[in-house]
C-alpha positions, 0 to 999 in steps of 0.5 A: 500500500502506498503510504501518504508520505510517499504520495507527498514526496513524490507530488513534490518531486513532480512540481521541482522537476516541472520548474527545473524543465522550465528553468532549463529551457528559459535559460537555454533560450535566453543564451541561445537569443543573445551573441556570444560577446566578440573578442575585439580582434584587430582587422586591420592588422589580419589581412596579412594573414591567411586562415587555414581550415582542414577537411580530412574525411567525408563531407557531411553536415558537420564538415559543412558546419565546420567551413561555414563557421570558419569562414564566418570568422575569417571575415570577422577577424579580417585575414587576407584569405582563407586556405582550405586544405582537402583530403576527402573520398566525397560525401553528401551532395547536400553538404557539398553544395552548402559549402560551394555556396559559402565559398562563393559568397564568401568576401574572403577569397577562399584557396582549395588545396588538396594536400599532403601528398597522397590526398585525394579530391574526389566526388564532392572533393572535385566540385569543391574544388572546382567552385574555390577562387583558386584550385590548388593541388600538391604533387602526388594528389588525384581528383575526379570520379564525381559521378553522383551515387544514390545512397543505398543503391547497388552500384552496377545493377543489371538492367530490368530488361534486355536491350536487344529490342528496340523501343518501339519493338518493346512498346509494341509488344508490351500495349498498343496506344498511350501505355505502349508510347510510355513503356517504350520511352521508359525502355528508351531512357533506361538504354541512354543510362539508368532510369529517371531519377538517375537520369535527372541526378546526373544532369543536375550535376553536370549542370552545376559543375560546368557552372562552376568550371565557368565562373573560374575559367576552368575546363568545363569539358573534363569537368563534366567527363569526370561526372558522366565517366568518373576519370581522374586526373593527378596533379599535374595532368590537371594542371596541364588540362586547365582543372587547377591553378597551382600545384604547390609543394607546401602551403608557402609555396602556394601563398607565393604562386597566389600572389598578384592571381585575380579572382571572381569574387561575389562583388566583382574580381579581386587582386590576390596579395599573398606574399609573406603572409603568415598562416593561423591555423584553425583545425576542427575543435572536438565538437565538429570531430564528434559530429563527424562521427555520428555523421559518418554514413556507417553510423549514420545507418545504424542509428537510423536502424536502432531509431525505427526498430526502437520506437516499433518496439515502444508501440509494440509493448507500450509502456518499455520506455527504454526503447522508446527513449533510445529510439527516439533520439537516435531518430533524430540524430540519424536524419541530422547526420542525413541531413534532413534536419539541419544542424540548429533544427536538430540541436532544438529538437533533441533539447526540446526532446530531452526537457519533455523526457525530464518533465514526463519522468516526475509523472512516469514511473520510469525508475531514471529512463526517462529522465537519464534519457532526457539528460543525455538527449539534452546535453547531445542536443545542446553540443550540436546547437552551440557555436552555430550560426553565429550563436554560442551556447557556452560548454559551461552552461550546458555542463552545468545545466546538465549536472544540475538535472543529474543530481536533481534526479539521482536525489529524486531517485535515491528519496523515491527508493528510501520511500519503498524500502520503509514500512507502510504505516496503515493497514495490515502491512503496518500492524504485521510489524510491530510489537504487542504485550500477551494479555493472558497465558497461552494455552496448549493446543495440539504443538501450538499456543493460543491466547491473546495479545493487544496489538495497536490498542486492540486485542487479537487472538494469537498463536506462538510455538512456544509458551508465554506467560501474561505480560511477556512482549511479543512480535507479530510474524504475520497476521491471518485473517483475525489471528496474530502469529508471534514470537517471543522478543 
């Protein structure tokens, strides 16, 4: 039976935790609506330096974070040019293209440098390089295989049907009329190359790197080979070929190749004056190196699994909460390292996800799942949310927002199982425990003892192994119906 007191702890635990959700999503708005105070940086001195940024893996949603932050603060810190260096297989075209845009719009002219020796460009590598405002590559690199691939698809599956047929032979003999015009362009489309949507996917991306060869006088012509036929090219092949600009042994060597070089910039061209510049390097922090592992396409697709089959599992058995927790957030996680959700949208939804699992721990009996759920949703949620768009979410805030929940909920747990370990203080829970005084001497009936006792006030009739004697103390071993079974303290 539950006790009042219980009933009381329990409705108080619920209100503390209702005001600290609140509390905690107050003070998350608050920081996240303010900017982070600028550190006064003198502008007019870092345009004689140059800004380095490093890509070393797939392109994805946090590597775009990554290059969009970098080049806010190049332009914020007025350094004379930023030096991308790039070693990546590809990646998202999603990400890629956030990228190209901010390099194009950029007011700092942006150096794409495939490097060390050894690196590669390739797939979205290639694109990225060909939409910087100077293409630039160490000896031993490569660039190329720029064929968009679908995610998830088999890469050289065979055609439906034969291709020994003509078209019009294959529609004549599938309908006649309006479905046998359509089966026969379908069958046509699939001879030029792979079906609609491929068809559609490859244009687009010949389309947009022929732009991009265009706005930077680079050979368009390879450009779109290396999309329709993925070939590639070393480092001095694409210099020879009109692909890149320079071919630098190490980052000096680039800086004086870019000097008096004039770029197309988004407000006009723009002479280049790199020479003597001193480099700053600004490599990933360990935010962007997390982000990046959970948005690795191996992850990725496993978070997306353990997403699905945790909530199925939650609707299957209403009431686990476990699955439903885990599920719920590695959902989220998996369509930000998709990226269809963006990096603020996703740091909110996790926040807002977490504070609802807080909140609904003071109403569920979840035992902690819910709320250690919360707390990890909310600190993962808020990681991904700072330092975006200009916007700081400081580690100490969300450190110690999280630590205060945490220590909120251990007490709200530890007070809720020092409740259910006392004993009950009504009923017949209560009275089995507590002691009584025998009233009369016990009688002797076949091995047992029987007489009675007061118990709480009253008098019950009770039964003993053993003889007792008027006024002897006894304790209540458990209690049947009318009777009290006793033993002698």
């Amino acid at each position: 039976m539950i006790s009042a007191q219980y009933m009381t702890s329990r409705a108080a635990a619920r209100r503390m935790m209702v005001l600290l959700a609140v509390l905690s999503f107050v003070v998350v708005l608050a920081v996240s609506g303010v900017r982070a105070v600028e550190t006064e940086s003198a502008s007019s001195d870092n345009d004689t330096t140059a800004l380095m940024l490093s890509i070393d893996g797939a392109i994805s949603p946090a590597t775009m974070d990554y290059v969009i932050r970098g080049l806010q603060l190049a332009d914020e810190q007025g350094h004379g040019v930023v030096v991308l260096q790039l070693d990546t297989p590809g990646g998202l075209m999603a990400s890629l293209r956030g990228i190209i845009q901010a390099i194009l719009l950029s007011p700092v002219p942006v150096a794409v440098y495939v490097a060390p020796s050894g690196a590669r460009a390739a797939s979205a590598g290639t694109y990225i390089l060909y939409g910087s405002h100077i293409a630039a590559m160490a000896p031993a690199t490569n660039l190329g295989s720029a064929t968009p691939v679908m995610m998830g698809g088999l890469h050289g599956a065979p055609a439906e049907k034969d291709s020994s047929s003509s078209p019009a032979e294959d529609g004549k003999s599938k309908g006649q009329g309006e479905n046998g015009e359509k089966e026969a362009g379908d069958s046509a489309g699939k001879e030029q190359g792979g079906s609609a949507m491929e068809r559609k996917t490859m244009e687009d991306a010949v389309a947009y790197i022929r732009e991009l060869a265009g706005r930077h006088g680079r050979n368009a012509d390879w450009a779109e080979r290396a999309v329709r036929e993925a070939v590639n090219l070393g480092a001095a092949g694409a210099l020879e070929k009109n692909v890149i600009d320079i071919v630098a042994a190490d980052v000096d060597d680039l800086l004086a190749q870019m000097d008096g070089r004039s770029v197309v910039m988004e407000g006009g061209e723009q002479v280049l004056d790199t020479d003597g510049m001193q480099v700053i390097r600004h490599d990933p922090d360990w935010r962007t190196r997390l982000l990046s592992v959970i948005t690795d396409p191996n992850i990725a697709y496993f978070l997306m699994l353990i997403g699905f089959y945790g909530i199925f599992f939650e609707l299957a058995n209403p009431g686990s909460l476990f699955p439903g927790v885990i599920g719920g957030i590695c959902l989220i996680l998996a369509l930000f390292a998709f990226q269809v959700l963006s990096v603020n949208y996703a740091g909110l939804a996790l926040i807002l996800l977490g504070l609802g699992f807080i909140v609904a721990e003071a109403f569920l009996p979840s035992f902690g799942i819910l709320g250690l759920g919360g707390i990890a949703s909310f600190v993962v949620g808020s990681i991904i949310l700072m330092d975006g768009s200009n916007l700081s979410v400081s580690l100490p805030m969300i450190g110690g927002t999280a630590l205060v929940a945490a220590a909120f909920l251990l007490w709200a747990l530890s007070r809720f199982i020092s409740l259910r370990k006392r004993h009950s203080v009504s009923g017949i829970e209560q009275t089995s425990r507590q002691k009584a005084v025998v009233l009369d001497d016990f009688e002797d009936e076949e091995d047992q003892y029987r007489g009675a006792v007061r118990l709480a006030g009253e008098r019950w009739k009770a039964v003993s192994k053993e003889p007792l004697e008027k006024g002897d103390e006894v304790r209540v071993e458990r209690i049947d119906g009318l009777t009290a079974y006793v033993v002698k303290c």
